[in-house]
C-alpha positions in Angstrom: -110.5 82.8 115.9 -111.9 80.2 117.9 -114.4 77.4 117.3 -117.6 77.0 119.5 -119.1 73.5 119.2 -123.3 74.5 119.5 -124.4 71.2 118.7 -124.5 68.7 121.4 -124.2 65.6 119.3 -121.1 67.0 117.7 -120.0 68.1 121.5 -121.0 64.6 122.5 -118.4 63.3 119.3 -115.7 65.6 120.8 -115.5 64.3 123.9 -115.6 60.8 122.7 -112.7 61.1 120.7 -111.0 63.5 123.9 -111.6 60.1 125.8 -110.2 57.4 123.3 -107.3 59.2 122.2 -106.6 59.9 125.8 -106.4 64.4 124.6 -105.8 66.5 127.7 -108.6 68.9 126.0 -111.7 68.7 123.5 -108.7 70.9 121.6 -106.8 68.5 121.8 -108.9 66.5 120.7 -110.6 68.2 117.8 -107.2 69.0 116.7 -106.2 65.5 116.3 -108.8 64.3 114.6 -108.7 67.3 112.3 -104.7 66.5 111.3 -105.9 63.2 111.0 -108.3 63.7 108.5 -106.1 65.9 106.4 -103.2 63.7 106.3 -105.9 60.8 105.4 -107.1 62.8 102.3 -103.4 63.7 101.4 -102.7 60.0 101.4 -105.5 58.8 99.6 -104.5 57.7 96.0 -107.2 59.1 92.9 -109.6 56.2 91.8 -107.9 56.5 88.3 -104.6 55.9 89.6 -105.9 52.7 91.3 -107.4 51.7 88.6 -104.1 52.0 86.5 -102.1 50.1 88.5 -104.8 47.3 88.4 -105.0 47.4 84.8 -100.9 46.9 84.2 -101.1 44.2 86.9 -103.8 42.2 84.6 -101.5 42.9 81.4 -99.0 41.2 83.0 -100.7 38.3 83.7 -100.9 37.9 79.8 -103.5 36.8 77.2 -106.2 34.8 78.8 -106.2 31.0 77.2 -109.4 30.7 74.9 -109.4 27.1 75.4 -109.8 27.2 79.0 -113.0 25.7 80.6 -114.4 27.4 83.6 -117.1 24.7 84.0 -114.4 21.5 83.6 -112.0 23.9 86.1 -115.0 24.2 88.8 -116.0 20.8 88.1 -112.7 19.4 89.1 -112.0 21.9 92.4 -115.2 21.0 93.7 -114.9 17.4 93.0 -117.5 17.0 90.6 -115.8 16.0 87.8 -118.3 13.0 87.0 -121.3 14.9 86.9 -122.9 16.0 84.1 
């Protein structure tokens, strides 16, 4: 069945994309961009699974160090170490 583009700004889009990716055809074009969108959604990994792998990176890192003093740390990167 074939597809009939009716709205110019959409048209307009078509032969945009015909023109950057150098397509013979709006088809061509359309079609591109269409595989290209599917292969981007196959790729994409789930939020969750993002998530997970941040989380085991930041258990490896370990226990953070109680004793540790942001203000002393920022203090003495920024060279203020004398200030208070």
């Amino acid at each position: 069945m074939p597809l009939y583009i009716r709205d110019d700004s959409v048209d307009g889009l078509a032969e945009k994309v015909m023109k950057a990716t150098g397509a013979k055809t709006k088809t061509d074009a359309v079609r591109a961009a269409l595989l290209a969108q599917l292969e981007a959604i196959r790729k994409k990994t789930p939020l969750i699974d993002t998530v997970r792998a941040l989380q085991d990176r930041v258990d490896c890192l370990g226990e953070a160090d109680p004793a540790f003093d942001q203000k002393a740390f920022s203090d003495e990167m920024w060279g203020d170490s004398d200030v208070h």
